[in-house]
C-alpha positions in Angstrom: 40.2 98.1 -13.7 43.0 96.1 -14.9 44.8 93.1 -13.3 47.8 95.1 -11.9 45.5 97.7 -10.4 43.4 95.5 -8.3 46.6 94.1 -6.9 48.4 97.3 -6.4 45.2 98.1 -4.3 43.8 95.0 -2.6 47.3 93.4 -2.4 47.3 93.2 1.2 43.5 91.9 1.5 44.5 89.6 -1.4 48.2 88.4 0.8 45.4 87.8 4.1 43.1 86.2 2.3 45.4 83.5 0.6 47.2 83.1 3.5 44.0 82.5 5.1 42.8 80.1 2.8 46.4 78.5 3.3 46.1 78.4 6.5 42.8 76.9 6.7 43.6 74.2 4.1 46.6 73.0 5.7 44.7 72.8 9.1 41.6 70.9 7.2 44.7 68.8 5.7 45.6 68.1 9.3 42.6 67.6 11.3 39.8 66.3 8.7 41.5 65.5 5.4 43.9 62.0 7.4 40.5 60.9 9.6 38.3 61.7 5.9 40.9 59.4 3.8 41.5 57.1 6.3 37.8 56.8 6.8 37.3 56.2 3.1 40.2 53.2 3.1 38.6 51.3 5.9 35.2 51.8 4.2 37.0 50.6 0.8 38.9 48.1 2.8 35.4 46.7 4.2 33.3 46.9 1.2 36.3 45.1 -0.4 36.1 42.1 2.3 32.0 41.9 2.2 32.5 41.7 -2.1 35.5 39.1 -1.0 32.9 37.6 1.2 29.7 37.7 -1.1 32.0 36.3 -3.3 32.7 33.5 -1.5 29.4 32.5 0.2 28.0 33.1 -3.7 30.8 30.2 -5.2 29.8 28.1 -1.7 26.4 28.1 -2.4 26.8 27.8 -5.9 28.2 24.2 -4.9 26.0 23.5 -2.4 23.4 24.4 -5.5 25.0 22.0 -7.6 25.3 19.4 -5.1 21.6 19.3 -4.8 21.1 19.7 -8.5 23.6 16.4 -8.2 21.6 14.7 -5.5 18.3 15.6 -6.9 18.8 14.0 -10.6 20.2 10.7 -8.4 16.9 10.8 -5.8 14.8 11.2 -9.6 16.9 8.5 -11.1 16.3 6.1 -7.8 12.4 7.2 -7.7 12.0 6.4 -12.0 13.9 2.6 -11.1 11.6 2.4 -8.0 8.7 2.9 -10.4 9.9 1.0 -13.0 10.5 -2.1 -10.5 7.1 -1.7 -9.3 5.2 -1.5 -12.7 7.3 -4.7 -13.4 6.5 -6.1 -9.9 2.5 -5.2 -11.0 2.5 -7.0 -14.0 3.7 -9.9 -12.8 1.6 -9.8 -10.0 -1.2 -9.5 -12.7 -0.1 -12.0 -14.5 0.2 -14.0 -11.6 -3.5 -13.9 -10.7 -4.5 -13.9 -14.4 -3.1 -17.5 -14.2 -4.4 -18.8 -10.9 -7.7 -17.0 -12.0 -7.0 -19.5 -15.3 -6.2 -22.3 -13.7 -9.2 -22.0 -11.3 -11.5 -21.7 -14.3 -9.7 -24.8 -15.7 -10.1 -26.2 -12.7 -13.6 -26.1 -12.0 -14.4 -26.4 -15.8 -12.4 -30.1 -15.4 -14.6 -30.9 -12.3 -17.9 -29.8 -14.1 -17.1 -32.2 -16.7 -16.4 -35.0 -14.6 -19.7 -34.3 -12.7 -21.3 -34.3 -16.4 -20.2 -37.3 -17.1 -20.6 -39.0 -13.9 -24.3 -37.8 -14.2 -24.1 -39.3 -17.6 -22.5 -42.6 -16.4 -25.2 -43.0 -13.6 -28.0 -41.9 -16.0 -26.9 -44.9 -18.3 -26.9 -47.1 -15.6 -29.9 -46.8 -13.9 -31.5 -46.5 -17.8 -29.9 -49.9 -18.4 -31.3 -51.4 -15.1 -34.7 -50.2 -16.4 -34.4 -51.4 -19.4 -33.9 -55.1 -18.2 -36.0 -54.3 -15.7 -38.7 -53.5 -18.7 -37.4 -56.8 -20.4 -37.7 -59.1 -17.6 -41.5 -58.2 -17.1 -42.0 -58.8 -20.9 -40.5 -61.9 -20.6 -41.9 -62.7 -17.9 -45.7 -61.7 -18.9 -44.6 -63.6 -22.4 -43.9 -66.9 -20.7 -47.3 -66.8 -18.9 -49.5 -66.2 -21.0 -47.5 -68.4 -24.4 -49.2 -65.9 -26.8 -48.9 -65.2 -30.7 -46.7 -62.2 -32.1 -49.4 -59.9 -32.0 -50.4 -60.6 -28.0 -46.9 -60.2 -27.7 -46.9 -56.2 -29.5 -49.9 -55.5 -27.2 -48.3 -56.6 -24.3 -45.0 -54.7 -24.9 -46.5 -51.5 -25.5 -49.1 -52.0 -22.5 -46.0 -52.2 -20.0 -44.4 -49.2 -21.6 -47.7 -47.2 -21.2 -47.6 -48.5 -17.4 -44.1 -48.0 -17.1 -44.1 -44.0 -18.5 -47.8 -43.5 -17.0 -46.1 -44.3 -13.6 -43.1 -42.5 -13.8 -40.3 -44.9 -14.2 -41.7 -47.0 -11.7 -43.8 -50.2 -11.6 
């Protein structure tokens, strides 16, 4: 069956149908096709203002981002001087008591040595009292008893034997 023959036969069926089809297209057009385009603008027009949107809350908080970055590298900058001034402020505290400790030591080291050599001092003293004390009773016991050099040895030594054998004291 050829092209013309279908027509020639069906031509009427074919005429409905298309006019049908017609028909129903240009009612579709009418009714569904305006609320389906219009539909599909406001959803563009939307989706286009929420990318608008995104778009601008992303470049705000971009800045806002960067302006923490920003205040972050300063609050890291203050914390590293706040460090630094305190490591200073440590060592000088340290060096601080390192030198009273110093002077301190000096200190007592200076009084120490006084003490010394008052001890020293009063040692000599009292060692020179004894001394003429020793004298005077060899002088004494010489002029009683008007003896010879020899007597004399004797005697010394006796009064130093007495004089250790009691302690210092006579």
């Amino acid at each position: 069956m050829s092209i013309a023959e279908f027509l020639s036969s069906n031509l009427a069926s074919f005429l409905w149908g298309l006019s049908a089809f017609v028909v129903f297209v240009l009612v579709f057009y009418r009714l569904g096709v305006k609320h389906i385009l219009a539909a599909v603008d406001a959803r563009d027009a939307k989706i286009r203002n929420e990318m608008a949107e995104s778009e601008s809350a992303y470049q705000k908080a971009k800045g806002i981002q960067e302006a923490l970055d920003a205040k972050m590298r300063g609050a890291e900058a203050k914390i590293q001087e706040l460090m630094n001034s305190t490591r200073k402020s440590g060592e000088m505290f340290k060096a601080e008591q390192i030198d009273k400790g110093r002077a301190e030591i000096e200190a007592f080291r200076v009084k120490a040595l006084r003490e010394i050599e008052a001890a020293r001092h009063a040692a000599l003293v009292e060692l020179k009292h004894e001394v003429a004390d020793i004298a005077a009773i060899i002088a004494e016991k010489i002029l009683r008893e008007r003896i010879d050099a020899a007597k004399q040895e004797e005697l010394v030594a006796q009064t130093t034997e007495a004089y250790e054998a009691n302690k210092g004291t006579f």
